[in-house]
PADO-691901 format. One record per residue (C-alpha): x, y, z. Coordinates in steps of 0.5 Angstrom, whole numbers, padded with zeros to 4 digits, always signed. Each point is the difference from the previous one (the first is absolute). Layout:
residues N
XYZ ...
//
This chain:
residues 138
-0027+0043+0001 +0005-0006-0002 +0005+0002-0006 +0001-0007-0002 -0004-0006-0001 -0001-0006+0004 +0006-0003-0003 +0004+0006-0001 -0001+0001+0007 +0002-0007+0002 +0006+0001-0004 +0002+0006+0004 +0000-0004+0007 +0004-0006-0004 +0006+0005-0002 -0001+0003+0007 +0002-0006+0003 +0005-0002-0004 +0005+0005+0003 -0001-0005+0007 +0002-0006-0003 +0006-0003+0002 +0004-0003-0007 +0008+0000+0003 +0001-0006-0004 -0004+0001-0008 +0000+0007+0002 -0007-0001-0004 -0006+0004+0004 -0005-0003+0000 -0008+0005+0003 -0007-0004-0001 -0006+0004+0003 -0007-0005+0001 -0007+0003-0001 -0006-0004+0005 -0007+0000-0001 +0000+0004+0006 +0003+0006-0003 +0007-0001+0004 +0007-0001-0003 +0005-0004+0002 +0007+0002-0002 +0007-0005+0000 +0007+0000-0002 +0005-0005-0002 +0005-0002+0006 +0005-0005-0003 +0004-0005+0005 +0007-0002-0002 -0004-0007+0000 -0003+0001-0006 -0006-0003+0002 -0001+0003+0007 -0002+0007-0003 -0007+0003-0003 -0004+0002-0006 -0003+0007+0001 -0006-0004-0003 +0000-0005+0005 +0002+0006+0006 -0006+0004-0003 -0005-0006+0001 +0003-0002+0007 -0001+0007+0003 -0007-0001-0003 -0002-0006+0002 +0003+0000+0007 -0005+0005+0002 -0005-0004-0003 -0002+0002-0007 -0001-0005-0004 -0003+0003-0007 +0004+0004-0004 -0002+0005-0007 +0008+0001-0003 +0007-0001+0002 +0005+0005-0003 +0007-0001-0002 +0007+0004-0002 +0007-0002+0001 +0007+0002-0002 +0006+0003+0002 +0000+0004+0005 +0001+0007-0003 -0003-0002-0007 -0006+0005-0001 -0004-0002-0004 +0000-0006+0000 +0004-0005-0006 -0004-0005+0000 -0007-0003+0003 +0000-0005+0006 -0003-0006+0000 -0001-0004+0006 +0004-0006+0000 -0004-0008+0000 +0001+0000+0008 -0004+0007+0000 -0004-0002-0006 -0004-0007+0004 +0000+0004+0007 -0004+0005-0003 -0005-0005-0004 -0001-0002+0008 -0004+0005+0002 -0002+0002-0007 -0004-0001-0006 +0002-0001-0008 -0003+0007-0001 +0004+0004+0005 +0003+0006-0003 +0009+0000+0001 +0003+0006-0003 +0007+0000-0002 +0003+0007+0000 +0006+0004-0002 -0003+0007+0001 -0007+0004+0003 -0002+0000-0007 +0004-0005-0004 -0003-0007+0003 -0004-0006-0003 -0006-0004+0002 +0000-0008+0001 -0005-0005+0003 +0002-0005+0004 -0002-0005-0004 +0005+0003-0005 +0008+0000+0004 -0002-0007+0003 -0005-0005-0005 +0001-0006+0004 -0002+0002+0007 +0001-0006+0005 -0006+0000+0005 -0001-0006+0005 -0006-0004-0002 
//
């Protein structure tokens, strides 16, 4: 039997791969672990490109893996971020706006996002609630 809930267990995954991402720049580590409909989680870490632009979120690595494989229906999305040696963590991670509108694309107003600094020192947001105004094409 798990030891830990369904968010603590995706929060495990998120500081996991976290230790995998590639920051040489921000020096900012970044983990993101995905939970589907179908029970799989999809992990991803941040990859920064000296063009700023070129590199990925770990929120957006998690969904690429999923939806490149053909998920398309997802429960939760965990996300941890700081520097490297930093445990736990001092602050919370919160998706960027780019991330933020990427998610609403594949995911509803309800879709649980859990921003943690630690196993058991997280919180709980909607969708809805880190990005009010989502635009979605008519």
């Amino acid at each position: 039997m798990n030891k830990y809930t369904a968010e603590q267990n995706l929060i495990e995954q998120a500081l996991d791969v976290r230790k995998n991402a590639y920051a040489p720049y921000s020096k900012f580590y970044v983990g993101a672990a995905l939970l589907a409909d179908s029970g799989i989680i999809y992990t991803g870490a941040n990859a920064e490109n000296s063009a700023y632009p070129v590199g990925i979120c770990a929120e957006r690595s998690a969904f690429a893996q999923a939806l490149s494989v053909g998920e398309r229906s997802f429960q939760m999305l965990a996300i941890v971020g700081g520097k490297i040696n930093e445990y736990p963590l001092k602050n919370y991670c919160s998706p960027c706006g780019m991330c933020r509108q990427f998610i609403s694309e594949f995911c509803d107003e309800d879709f649980t996002i859990i921003l943690a600094k630690s196993i058991d020192d997280y919180k709980i947001f909607r969708l809805s609630e880190l990005l009010p105004y989502s635009f979605h094409e008519q």
